[in-house]
MARVO-333891 format. One record per atom (N, C-alpha, C): residue number from 1; chain; atom name; x, y, z. Coordinates in nm, 3 decimals, padded with zeros to 5 digits. Example, Ala and Ser with C-alpha at 12.3 -4.5 7.8 and 13.67 -1.06 7.14 Angstrom:
// MARVO-333891
<k 1; c A; a N; u 01.319; v -00.569; w 00.780>
<k 1; c A; a CA; u 01.230; v -00.450; w 00.780>
<k 1; c A; a C; u 01.320; v -00.330; w 00.780>
<k 2; c A; a N; u 01.285; v -00.225; w 00.708>
<k 2; c A; a CA; u 01.367; v -00.106; w 00.714>
<k 2; c A; a C; u 01.290; v 00.003; w 00.787>
//
This chain:
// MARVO-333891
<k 1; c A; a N; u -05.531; v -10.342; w 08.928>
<k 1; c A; a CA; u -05.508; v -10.317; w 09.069>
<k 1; c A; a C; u -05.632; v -10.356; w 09.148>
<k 2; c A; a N; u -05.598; v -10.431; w 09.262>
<k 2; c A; a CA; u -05.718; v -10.483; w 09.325>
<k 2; c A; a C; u -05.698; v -10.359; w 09.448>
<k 3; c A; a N; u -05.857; v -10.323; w 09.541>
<k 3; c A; a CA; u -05.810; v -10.226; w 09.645>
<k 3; c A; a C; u -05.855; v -10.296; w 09.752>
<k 4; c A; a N; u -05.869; v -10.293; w 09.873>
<k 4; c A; a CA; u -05.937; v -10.328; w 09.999>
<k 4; c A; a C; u -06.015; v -10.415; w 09.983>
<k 5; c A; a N; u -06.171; v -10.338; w 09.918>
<k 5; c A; a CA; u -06.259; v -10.419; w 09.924>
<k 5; c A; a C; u -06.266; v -10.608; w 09.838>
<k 6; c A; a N; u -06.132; v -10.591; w 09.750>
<k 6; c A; a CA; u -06.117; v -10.687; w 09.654>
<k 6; c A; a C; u -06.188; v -10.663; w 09.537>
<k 7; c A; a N; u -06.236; v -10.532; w 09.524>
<k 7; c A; a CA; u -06.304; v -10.560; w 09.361>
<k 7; c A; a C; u -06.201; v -10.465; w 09.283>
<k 8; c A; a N; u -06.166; v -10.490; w 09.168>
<k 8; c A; a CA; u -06.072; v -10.390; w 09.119>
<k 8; c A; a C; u -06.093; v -10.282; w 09.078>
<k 9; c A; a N; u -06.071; v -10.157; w 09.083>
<k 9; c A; a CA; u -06.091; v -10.058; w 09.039>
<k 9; c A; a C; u -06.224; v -09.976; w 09.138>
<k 10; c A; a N; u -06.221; v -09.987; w 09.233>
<k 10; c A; a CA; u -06.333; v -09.979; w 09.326>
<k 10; c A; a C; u -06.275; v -09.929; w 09.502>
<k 11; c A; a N; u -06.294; v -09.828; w 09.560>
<k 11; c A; a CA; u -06.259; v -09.821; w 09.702>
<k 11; c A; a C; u -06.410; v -09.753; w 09.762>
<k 12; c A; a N; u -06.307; v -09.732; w 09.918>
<k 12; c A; a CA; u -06.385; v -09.691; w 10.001>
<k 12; c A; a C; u -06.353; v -09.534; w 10.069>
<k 13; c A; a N; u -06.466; v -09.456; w 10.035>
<k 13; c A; a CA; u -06.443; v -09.313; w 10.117>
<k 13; c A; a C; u -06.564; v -09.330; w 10.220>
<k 14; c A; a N; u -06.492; v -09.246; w 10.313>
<k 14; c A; a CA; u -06.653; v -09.201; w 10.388>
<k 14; c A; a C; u -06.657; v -09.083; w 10.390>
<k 15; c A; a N; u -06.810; v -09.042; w 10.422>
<k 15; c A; a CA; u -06.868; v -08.912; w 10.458>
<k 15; c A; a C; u -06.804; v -08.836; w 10.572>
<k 16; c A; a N; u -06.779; v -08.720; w 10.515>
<k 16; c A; a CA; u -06.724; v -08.610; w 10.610>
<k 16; c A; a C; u -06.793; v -08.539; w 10.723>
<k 17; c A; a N; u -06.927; v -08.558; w 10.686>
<k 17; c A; a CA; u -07.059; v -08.499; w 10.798>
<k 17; c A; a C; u -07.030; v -08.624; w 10.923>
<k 18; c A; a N; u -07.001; v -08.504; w 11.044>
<k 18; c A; a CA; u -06.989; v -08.564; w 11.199>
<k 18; c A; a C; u -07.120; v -08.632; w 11.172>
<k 19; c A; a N; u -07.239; v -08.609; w 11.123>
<k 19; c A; a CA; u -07.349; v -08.686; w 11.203>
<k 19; c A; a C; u -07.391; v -08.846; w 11.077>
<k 20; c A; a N; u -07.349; v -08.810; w 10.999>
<k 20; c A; a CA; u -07.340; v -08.956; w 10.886>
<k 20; c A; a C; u -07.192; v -09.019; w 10.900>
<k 21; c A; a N; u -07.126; v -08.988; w 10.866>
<k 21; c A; a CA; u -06.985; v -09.108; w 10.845>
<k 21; c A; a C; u -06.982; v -09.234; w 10.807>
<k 22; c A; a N; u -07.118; v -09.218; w 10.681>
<k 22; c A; a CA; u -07.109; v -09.358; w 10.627>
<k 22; c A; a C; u -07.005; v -09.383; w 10.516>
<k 23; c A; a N; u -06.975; v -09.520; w 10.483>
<k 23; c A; a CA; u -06.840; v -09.561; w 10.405>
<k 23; c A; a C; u -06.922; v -09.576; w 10.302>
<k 24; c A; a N; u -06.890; v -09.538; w 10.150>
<k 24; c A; a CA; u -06.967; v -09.587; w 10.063>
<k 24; c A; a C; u -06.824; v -09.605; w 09.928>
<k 25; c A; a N; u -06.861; v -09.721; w 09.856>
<k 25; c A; a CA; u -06.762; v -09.724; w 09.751>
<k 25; c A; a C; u -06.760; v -09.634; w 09.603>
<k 26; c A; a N; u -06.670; v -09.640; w 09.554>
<k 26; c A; a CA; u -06.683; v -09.526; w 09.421>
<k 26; c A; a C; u -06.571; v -09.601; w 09.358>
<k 27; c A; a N; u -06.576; v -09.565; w 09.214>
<k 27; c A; a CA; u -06.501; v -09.627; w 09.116>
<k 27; c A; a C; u -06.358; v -09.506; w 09.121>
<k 28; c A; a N; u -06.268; v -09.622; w 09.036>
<k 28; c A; a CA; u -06.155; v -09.537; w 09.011>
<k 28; c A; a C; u -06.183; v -09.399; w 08.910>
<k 29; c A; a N; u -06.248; v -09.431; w 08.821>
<k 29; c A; a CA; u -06.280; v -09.314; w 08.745>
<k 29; c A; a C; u -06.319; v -09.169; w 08.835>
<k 30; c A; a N; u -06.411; v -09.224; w 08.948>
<k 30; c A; a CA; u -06.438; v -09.093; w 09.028>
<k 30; c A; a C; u -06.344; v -09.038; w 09.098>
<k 31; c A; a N; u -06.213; v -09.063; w 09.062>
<k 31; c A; a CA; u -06.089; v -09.018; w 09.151>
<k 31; c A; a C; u -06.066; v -08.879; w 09.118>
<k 32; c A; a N; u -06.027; v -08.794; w 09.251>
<k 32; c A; a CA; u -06.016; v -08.670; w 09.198>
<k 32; c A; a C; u -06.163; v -08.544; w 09.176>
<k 33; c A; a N; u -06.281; v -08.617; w 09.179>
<k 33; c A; a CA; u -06.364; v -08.561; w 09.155>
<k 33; c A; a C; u -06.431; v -08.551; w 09.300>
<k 34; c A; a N; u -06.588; v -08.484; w 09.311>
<k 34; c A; a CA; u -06.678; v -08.485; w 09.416>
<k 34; c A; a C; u -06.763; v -08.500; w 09.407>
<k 35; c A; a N; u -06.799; v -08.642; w 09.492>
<k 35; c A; a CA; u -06.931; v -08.678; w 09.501>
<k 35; c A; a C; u -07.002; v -08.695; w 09.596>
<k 36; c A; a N; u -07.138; v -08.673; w 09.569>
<k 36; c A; a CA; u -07.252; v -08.670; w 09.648>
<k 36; c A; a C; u -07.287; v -08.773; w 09.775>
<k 37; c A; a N; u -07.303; v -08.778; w 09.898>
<k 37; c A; a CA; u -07.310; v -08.886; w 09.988>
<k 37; c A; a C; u -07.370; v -08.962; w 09.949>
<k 38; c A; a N; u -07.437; v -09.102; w 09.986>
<k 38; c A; a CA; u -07.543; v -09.185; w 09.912>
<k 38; c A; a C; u -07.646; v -09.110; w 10.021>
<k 39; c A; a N; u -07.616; v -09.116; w 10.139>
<k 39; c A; a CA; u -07.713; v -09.126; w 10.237>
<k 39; c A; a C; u -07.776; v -08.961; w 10.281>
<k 40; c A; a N; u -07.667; v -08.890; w 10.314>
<k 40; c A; a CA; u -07.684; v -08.753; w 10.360>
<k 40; c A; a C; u -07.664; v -08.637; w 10.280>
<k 41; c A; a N; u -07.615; v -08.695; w 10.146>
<k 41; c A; a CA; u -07.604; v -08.545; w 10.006>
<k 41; c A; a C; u -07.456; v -08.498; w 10.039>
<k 42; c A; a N; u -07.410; v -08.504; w 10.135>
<k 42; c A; a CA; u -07.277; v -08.418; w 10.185>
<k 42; c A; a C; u -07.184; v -08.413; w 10.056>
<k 43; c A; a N; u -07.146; v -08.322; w 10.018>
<k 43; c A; a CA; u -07.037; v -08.339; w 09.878>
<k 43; c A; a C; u -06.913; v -08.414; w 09.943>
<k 44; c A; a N; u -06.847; v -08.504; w 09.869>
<k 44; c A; a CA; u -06.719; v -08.605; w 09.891>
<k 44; c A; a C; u -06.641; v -08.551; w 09.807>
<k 45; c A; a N; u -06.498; v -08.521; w 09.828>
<k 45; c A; a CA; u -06.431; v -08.510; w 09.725>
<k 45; c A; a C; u -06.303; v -08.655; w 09.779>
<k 46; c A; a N; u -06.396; v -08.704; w 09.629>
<k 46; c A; a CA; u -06.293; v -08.843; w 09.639>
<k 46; c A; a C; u -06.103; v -08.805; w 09.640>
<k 47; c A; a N; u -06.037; v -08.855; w 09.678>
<k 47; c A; a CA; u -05.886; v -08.899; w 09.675>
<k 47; c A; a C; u -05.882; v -08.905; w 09.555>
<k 48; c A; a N; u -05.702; v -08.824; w 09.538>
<k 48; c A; a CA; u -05.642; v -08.842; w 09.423>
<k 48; c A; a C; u -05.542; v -08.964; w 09.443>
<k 49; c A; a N; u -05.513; v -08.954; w 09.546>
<k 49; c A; a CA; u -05.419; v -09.085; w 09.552>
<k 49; c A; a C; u -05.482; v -09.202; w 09.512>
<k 50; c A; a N; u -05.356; v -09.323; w 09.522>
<k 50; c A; a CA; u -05.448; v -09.444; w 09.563>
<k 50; c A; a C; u -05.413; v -09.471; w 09.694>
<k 51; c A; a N; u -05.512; v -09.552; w 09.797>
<k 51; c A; a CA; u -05.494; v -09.594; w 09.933>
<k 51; c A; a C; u -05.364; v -09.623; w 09.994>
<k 52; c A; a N; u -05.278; v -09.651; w 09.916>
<k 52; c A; a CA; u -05.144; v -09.772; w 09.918>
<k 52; c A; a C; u -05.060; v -09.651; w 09.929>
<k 53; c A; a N; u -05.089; v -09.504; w 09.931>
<k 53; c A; a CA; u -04.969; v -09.434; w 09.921>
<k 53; c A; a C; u -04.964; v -09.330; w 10.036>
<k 54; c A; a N; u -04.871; v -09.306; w 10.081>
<k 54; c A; a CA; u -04.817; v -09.246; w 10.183>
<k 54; c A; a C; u -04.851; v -09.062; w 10.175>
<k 55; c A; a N; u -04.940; v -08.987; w 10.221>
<k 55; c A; a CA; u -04.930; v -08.889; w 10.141>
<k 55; c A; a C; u -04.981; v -08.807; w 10.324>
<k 56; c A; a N; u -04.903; v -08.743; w 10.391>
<k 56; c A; a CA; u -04.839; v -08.690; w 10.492>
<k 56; c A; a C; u -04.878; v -08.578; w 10.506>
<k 57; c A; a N; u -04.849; v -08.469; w 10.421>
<k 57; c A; a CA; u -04.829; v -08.331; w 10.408>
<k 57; c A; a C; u -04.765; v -08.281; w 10.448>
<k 58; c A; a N; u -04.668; v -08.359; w 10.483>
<k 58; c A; a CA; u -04.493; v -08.256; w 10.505>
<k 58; c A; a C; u -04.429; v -08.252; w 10.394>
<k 59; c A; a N; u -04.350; v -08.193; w 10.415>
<k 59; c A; a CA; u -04.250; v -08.118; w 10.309>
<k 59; c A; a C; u -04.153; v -08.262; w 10.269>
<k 60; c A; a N; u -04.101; v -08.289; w 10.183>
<k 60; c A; a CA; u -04.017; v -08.371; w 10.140>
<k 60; c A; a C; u -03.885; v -08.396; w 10.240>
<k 61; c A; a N; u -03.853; v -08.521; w 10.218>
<k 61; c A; a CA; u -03.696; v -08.564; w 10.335>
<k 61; c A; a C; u -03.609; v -08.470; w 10.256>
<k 62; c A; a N; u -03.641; v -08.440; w 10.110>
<k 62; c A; a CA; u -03.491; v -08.394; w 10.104>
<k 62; c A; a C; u -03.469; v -08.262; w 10.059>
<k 63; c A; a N; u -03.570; v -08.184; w 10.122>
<k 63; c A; a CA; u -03.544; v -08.061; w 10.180>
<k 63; c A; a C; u -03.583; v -07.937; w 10.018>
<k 64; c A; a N; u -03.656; v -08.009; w 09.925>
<k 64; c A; a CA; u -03.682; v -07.931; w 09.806>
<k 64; c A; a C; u -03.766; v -07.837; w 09.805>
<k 65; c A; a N; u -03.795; v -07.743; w 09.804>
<k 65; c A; a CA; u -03.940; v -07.666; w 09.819>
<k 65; c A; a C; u -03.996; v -07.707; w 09.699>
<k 66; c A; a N; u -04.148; v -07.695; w 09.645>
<k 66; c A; a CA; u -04.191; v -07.699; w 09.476>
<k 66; c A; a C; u -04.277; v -07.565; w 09.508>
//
């Protein structure tokens, strides 16, 4: 799977701190986990998804609770 940046296995998060919001890349392996800013330390908790997926936080169209 290629992502955004074109390298495979590789995306982009950014920093959650209002005063950094830098974009920095992380491997697929770091999915799911939290990591450290490069720039400001801020803990990241990388995406479980991948980018390509639709993930909302509403309740399902077809009305299932889980």
């Amino acid at each position: 799977m290629t992502s955004a940046s074109g390298v495979p296995g590789v995306f982009a998060v950014q920093c959650p701190n209002p005063k950094c919001r830098k974009y920095m890349l992380v491997e697929e392996h770091d999915r799911g986990m939290v990591v450290p800013c490069l720039l400001c330390k801020t803990p990241i908790r990388v995406g479980g998804a991948p980018s390509g997926s639709s993930s909302t936080g509403r309740a399902p169209s077809s009305g299932t609770a889980r």
